[in-house]
Steps between C-alpha positions, in 0.01 A plus 500: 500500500790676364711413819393098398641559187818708621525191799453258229792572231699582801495121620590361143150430438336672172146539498263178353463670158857530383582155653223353195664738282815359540406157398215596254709707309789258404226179488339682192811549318574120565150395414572718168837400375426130547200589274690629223765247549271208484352642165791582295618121632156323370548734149874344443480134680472350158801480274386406123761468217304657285484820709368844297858648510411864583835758611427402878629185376843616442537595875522245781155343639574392873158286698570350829220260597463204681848464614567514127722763335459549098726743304488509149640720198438554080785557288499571154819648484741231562457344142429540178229254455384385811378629807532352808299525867631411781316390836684454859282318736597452867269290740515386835295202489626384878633784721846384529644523086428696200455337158550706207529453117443739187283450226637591167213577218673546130312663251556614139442868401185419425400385893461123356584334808822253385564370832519491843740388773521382847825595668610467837683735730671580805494883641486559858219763451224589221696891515817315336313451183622836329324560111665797412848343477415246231700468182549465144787412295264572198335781503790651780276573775725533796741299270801725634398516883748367744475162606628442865533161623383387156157636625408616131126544587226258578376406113767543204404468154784401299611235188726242740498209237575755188246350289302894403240432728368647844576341813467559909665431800305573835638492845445200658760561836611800652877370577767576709787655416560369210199626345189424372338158375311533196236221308528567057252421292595443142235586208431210249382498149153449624545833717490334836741568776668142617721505790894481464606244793891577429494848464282530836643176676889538356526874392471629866534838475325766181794550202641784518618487149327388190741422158229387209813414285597233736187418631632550838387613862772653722399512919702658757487452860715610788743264707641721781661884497728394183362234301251498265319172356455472124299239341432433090202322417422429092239381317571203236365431159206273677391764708711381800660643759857460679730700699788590281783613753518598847757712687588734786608875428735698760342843438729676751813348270360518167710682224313757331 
């Protein structure tokens, strides 16, 4: 029997025990992880704007089910009386495209739900979305964090029309080289969020400069290895916008 056994491993062939084992073994711990992953699934499918906000809500909460991908994150930090939630979905309702759009719940510091807001975008992938680089030109949460390719973060809190009141902007394009495309949503007296067609349709790019006094918003783009693109938008009396001057800047000439 033991010369079977020696014969048998010789010729490549293991004996009828550990050939089960080797299939047993990794079928349990298949059987098992779908199991858990199935359960914590069924325990978050259901996204309810009035959510218990626990501290696991400050930290991302990632299910994948269905073809469907749903990120979402709490901030209470970005403001000083609201606080905002913010929910990526990604589907992939056919096999050949993805559609995705955010969902933007505003609350006061209370948790009364004010409102909430449909947004599309366009990311190549759900691992794009990145939470932790939000910002505030409030409350200065990554207020001073460098902006490359006018990439200042996927949701910015900020005051764009310089009226003392909270407003967003959410990504709604990824770019090119230029930079990022960005959708604002100005807050009324009612405290709902309206959308801004010319600072989203006309604006192009995220200001890089704010100046209250003149109710202006300064963007910056690149135009080649010298030349930098400077445009001036400014809000009127009526609550209107228009671009205020345009020009192109020779950095590699400029006088200091």
């Amino acid at each position: 029997m033991n010369e079977d056994r020696l014969r048998a491993w010789s010729m490549g062939l293991k004996p009828r025990m550990d050939y089960k084992m080797k299939w047993i073994i990794p079928l349990l711990l298949t059987i098992f992880i779908f199991a858990c992953s199935d359960n914590e699934t069924e325990n978050n499918s259901t996204f309810n704007s009035q959510d218990s906000l626990t501290k696991k809500s400050f930290t991302d909460t990632v299910v994948i089910k269905d073809s469907t991908v749903v990120k979402e994150r709490f901030y209470d930090n970005l403001s000083y009386t609201n606080n905002f939630k913010l929910i990526y979905y990604e589907r992939d309702r056919t096999g050949e495209y993805l559609i995705h759009y955010w969902t933007i719940l505003v609350y006061d510091k209370k948790m009364n739900l004010l409102d909430s807001i449909i947004q599309p975008v366009y990311v190549l992938y759900s691992n794009w979305i990145d939470f932790e680089k939000s910002r505030s030109f409030i409350t200065g949460v990554n207020k001073n964090k460098i902006a490359p390719d006018n990439y200042y973060g996927d949701f910015v809190v900020a005051d764009f029309n310089f009226d003392k009141r909270n407003d967003f902007a959410i990504i709604n394009d990824m770019g090119g080289n230029g930079g990022t495309f960005y959708s604002y949503y100005i807050q009324g007296a009612d405290k709902q969020f309206a959308l801004d067609s010319f600072l989203t349709d006309s604006m192009t790019y995220f200001p890089a400069e704010f100046n209250s006094k003149n109710k202006t918003l300064v963007t910056y783009t690149h135009a080649g290895a010298c030349w930098l693109g400077e445009h001036i938008y400014q809000i009127g009396t009526v609550n209107k916008w228009s671009e205020l001057s345009h020009r192109q800047i020779d950095v590699c000439n400029e006088k200091e």
